[in-house]
LOZAZA-711418 format. One record per atom (N, C-alpha, C): residue number from 1; residue in three letters; atom name; x, y, z. Coordinates in nm, 2 decimals, m for minus. Layout:
residues N
+-----+---------+-------+--------+--------+--------+
! num ! residuo ! atomo !     xx !     yy !     zz !
+-----+---------+-------+--------+--------+--------+
! NUM !     ALA !    CA !      X !      Y !      Z !
...
+-----+---------+-------+--------+--------+--------+
END
This chain:
residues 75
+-----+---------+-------+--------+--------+--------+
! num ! residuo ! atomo !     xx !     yy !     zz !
+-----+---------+-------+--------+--------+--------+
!   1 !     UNK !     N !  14.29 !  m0.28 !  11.84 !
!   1 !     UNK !    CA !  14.44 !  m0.26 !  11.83 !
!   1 !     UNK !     C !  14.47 !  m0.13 !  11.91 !
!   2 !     UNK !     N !  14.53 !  m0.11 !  11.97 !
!   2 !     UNK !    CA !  14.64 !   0.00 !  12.06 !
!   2 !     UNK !     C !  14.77 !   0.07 !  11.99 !
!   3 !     UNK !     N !  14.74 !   0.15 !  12.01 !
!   3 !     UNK !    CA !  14.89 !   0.21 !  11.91 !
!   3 !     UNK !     C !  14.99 !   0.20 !  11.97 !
!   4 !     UNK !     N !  15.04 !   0.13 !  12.07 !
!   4 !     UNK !    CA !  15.18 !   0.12 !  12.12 !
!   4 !     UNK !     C !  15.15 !  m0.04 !  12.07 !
!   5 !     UNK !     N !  15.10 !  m0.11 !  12.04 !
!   5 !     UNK !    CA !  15.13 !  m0.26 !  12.00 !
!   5 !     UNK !     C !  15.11 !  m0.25 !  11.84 !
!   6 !     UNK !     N !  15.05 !  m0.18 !  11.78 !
!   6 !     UNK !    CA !  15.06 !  m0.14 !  11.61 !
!   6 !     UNK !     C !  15.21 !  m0.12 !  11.58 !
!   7 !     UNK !     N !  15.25 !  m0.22 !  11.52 !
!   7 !     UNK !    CA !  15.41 !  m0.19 !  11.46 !
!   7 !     UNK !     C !  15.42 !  m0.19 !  11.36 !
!   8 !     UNK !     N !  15.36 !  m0.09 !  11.25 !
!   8 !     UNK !    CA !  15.35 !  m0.07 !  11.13 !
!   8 !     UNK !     C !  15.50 !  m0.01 !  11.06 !
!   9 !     UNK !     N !  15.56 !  m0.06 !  10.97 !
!   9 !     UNK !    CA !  15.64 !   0.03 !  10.87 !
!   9 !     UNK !     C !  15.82 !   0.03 !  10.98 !
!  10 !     UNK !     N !  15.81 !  m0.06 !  11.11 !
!  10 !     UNK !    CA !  15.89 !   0.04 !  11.20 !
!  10 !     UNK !     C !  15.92 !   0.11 !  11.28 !
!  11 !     UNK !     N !  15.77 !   0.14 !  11.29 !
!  11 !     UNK !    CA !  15.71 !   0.25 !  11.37 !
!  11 !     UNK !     C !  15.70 !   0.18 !  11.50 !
!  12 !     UNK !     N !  15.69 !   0.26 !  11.62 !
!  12 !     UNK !    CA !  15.68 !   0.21 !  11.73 !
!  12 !     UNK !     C !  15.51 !   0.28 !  11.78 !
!  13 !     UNK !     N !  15.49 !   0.36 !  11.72 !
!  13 !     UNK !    CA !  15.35 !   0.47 !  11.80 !
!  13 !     UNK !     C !  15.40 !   0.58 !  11.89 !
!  14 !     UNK !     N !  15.55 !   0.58 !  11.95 !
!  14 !     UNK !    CA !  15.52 !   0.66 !  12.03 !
!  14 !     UNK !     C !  15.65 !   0.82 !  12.01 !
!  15 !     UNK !     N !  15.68 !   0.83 !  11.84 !
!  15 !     UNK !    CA !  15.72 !   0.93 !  11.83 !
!  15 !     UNK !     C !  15.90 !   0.90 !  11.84 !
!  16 !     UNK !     N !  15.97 !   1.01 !  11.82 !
!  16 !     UNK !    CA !  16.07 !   0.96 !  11.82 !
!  16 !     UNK !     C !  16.17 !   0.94 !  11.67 !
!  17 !     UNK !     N !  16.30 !   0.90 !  11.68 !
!  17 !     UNK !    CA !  16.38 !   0.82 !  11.58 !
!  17 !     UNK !     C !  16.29 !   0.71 !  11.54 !
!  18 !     UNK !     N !  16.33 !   0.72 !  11.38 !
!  18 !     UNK !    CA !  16.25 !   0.61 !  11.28 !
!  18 !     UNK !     C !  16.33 !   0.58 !  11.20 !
!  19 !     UNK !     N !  16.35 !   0.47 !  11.15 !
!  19 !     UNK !    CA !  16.44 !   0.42 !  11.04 !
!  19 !     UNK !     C !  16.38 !   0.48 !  10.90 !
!  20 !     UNK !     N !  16.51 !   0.53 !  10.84 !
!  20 !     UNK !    CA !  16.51 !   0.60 !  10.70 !
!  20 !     UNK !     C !  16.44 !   0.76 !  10.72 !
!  21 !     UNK !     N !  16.43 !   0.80 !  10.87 !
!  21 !     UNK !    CA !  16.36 !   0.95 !  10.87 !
!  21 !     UNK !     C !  16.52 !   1.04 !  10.88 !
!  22 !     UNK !     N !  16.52 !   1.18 !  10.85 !
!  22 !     UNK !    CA !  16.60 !   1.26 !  10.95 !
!  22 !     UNK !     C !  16.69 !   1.27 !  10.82 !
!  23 !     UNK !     N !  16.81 !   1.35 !  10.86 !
!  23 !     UNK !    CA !  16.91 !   1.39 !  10.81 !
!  23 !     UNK !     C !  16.99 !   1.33 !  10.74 !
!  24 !     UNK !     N !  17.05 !   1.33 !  10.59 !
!  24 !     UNK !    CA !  17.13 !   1.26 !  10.57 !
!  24 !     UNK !     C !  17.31 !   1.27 !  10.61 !
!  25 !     UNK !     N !  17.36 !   1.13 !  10.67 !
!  25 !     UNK !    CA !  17.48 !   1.22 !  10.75 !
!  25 !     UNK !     C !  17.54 !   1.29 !  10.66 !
!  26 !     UNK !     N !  17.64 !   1.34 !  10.68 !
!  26 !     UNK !    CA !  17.78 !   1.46 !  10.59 !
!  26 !     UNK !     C !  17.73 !   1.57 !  10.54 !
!  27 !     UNK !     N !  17.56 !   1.58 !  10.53 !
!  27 !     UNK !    CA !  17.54 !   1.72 !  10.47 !
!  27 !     UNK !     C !  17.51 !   1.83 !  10.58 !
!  28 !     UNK !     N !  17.54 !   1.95 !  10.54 !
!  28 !     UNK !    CA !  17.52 !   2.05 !  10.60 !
!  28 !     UNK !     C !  17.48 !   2.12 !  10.56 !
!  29 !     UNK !     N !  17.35 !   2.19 !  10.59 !
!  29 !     UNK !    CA !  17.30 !   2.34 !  10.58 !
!  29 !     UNK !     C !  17.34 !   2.42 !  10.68 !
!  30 !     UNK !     N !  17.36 !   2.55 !  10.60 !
!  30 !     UNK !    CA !  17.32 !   2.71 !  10.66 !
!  30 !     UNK !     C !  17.24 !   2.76 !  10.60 !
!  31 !     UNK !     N !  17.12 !   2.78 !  10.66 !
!  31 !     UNK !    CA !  16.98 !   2.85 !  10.63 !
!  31 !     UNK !     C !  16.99 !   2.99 !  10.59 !
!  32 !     UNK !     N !  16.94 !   3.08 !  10.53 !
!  32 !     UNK !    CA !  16.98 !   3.19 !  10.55 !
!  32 !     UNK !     C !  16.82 !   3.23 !  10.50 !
!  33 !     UNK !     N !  16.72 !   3.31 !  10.56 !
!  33 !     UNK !    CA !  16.58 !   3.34 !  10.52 !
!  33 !     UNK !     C !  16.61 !   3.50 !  10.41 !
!  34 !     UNK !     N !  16.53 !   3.51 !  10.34 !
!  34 !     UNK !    CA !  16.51 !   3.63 !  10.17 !
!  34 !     UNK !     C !  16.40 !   3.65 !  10.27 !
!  35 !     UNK !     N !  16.39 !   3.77 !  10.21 !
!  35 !     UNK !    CA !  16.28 !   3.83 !  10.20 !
!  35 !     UNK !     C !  16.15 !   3.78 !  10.10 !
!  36 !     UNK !     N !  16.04 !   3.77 !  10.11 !
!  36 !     UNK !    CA !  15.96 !   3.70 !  10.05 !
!  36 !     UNK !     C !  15.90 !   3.76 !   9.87 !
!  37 !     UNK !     N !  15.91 !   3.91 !   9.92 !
!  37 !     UNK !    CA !  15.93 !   3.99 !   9.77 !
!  37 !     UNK !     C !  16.04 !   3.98 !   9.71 !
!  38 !     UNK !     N !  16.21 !   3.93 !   9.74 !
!  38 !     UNK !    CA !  16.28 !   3.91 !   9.67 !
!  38 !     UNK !     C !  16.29 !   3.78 !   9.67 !
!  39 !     UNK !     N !  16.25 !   3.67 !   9.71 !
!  39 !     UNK !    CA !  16.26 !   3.55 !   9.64 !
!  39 !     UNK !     C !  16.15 !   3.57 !   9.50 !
!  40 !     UNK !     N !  16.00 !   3.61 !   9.50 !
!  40 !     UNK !    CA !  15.91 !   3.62 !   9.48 !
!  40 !     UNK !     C !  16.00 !   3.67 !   9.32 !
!  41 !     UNK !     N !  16.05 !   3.80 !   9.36 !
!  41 !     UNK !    CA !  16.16 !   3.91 !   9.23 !
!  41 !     UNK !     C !  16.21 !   3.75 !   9.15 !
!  42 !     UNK !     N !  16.27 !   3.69 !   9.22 !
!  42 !     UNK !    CA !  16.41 !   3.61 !   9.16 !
!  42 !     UNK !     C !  16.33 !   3.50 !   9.08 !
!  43 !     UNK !     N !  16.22 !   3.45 !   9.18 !
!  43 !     UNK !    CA !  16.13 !   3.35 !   9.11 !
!  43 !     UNK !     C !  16.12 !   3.34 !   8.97 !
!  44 !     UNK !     N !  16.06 !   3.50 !   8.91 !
!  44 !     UNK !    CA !  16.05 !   3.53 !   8.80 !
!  44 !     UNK !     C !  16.09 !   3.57 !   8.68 !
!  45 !     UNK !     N !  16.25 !   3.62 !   8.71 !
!  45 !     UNK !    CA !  16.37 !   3.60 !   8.68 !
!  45 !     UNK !     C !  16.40 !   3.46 !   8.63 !
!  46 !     UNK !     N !  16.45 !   3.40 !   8.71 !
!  46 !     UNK !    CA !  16.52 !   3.24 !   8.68 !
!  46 !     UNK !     C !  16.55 !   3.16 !   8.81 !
!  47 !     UNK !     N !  16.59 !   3.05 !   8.84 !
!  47 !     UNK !    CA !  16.62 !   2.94 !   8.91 !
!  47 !     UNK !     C !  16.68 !   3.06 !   9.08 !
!  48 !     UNK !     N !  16.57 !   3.11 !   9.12 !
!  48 !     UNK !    CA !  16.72 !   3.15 !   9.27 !
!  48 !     UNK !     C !  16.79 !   3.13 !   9.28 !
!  49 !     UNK !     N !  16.84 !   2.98 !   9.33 !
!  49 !     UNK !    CA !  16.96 !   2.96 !   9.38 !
!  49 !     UNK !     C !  17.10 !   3.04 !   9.29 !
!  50 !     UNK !     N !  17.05 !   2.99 !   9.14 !
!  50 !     UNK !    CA !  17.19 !   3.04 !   9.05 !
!  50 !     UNK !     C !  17.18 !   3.19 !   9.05 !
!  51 !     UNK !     N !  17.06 !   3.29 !   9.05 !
!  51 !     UNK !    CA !  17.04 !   3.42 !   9.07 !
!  51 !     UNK !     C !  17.16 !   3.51 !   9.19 !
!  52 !     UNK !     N !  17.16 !   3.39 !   9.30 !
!  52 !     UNK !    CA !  17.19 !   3.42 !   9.41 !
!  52 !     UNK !     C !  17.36 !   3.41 !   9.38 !
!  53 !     UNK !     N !  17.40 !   3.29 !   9.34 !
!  53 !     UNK !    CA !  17.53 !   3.24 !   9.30 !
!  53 !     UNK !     C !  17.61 !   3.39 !   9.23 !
!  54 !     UNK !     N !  17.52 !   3.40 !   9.10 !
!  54 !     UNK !    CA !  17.59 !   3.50 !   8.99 !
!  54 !     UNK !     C !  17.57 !   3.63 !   9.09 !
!  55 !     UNK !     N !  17.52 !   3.68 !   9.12 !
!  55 !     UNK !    CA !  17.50 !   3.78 !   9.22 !
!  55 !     UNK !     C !  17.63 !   3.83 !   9.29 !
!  56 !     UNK !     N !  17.65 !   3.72 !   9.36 !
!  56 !     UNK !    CA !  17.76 !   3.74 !   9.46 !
!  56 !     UNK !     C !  17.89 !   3.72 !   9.44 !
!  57 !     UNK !     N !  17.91 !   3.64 !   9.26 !
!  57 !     UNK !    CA !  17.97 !   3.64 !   9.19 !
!  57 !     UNK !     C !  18.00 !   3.78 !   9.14 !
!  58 !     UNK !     N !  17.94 !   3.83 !   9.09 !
!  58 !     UNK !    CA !  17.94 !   3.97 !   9.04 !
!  58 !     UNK !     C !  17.99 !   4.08 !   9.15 !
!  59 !     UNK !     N !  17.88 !   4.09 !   9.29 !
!  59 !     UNK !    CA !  17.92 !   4.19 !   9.35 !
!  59 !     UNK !     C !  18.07 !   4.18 !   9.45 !
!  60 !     UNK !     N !  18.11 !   4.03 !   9.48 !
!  60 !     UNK !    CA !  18.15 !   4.03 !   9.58 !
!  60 !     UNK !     C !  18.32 !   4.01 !   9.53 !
!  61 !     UNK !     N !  18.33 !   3.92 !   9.36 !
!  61 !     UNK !    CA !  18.45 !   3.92 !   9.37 !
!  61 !     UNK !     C !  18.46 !   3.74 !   9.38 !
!  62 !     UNK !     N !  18.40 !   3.68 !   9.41 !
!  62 !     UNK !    CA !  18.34 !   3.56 !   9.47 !
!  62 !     UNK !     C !  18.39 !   3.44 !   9.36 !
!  63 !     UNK !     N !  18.46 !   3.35 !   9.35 !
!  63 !     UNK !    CA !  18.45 !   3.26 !   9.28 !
!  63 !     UNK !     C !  18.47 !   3.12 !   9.32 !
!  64 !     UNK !     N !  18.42 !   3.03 !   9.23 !
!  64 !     UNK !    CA !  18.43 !   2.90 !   9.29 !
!  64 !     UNK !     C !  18.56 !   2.87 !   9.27 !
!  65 !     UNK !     N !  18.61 !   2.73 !   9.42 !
!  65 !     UNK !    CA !  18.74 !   2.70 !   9.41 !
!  65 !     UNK !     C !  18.79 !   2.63 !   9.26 !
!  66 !     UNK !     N !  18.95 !   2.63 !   9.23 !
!  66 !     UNK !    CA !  18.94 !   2.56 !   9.12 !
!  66 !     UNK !     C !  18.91 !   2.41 !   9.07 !
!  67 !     UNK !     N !  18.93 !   2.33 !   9.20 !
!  67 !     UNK !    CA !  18.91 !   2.21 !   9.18 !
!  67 !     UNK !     C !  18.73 !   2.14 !   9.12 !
!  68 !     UNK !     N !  18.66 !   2.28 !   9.15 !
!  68 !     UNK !    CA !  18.55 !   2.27 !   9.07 !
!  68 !     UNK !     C !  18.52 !   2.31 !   8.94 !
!  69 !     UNK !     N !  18.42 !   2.20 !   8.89 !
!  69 !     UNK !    CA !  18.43 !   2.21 !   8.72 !
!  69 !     UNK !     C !  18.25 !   2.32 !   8.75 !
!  70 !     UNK !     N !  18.26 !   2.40 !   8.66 !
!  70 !     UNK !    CA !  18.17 !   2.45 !   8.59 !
!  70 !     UNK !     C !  18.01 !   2.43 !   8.61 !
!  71 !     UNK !     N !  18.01 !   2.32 !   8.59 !
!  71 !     UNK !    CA !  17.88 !   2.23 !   8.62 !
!  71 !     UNK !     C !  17.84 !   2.23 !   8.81 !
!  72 !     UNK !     N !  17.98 !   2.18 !   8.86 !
!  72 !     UNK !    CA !  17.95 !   2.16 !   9.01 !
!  72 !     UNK !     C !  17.96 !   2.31 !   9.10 !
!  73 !     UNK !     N !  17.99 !   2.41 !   8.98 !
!  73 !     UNK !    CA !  18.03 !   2.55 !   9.05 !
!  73 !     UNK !     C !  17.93 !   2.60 !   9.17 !
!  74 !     UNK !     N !  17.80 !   2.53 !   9.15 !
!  74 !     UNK !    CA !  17.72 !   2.61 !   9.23 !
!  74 !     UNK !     C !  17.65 !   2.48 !   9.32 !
!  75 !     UNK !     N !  17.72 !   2.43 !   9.34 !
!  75 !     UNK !    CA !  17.70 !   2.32 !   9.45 !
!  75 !     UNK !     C !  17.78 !   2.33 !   9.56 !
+-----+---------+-------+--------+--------+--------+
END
């Protein structure tokens, strides 16, 4: 068997777009890289992400729009 005639799964063998791989459309990231001793810090603390949320909550004045409930605040 040859891997360009192997059509397993959808696959074609030769790299490329694949059905059900990649991005889901409408979402967006912005990446932003921590430092590895302060993730490491927050780790041990509680959940980062919400660490980060209440954070900037606190320092910045920051809050979620109103059309968000509580629950979805940090989404």
């Amino acid at each position: 068997m040859s891997d360009s005639t192997d059509k397993q799964d959808g696959c074609c063998g030769r790299g490329g777009a694949r059905p059900g791989c990649g991005r889901k459309p409408g979402i967006k990231t912005r990446p932003v890289r921590l430092p590895v001793w302060l993730l490491d810090a927050l780790e041990q603390q509680c959940d980062v992400r919400h660490a980060i949320i209440r954070a900037c909550q606190k320092e910045y004045g920051i809050e979620p729009p109103a059309h968000c409930t509580p629950e979805k605040a940090d989404d």
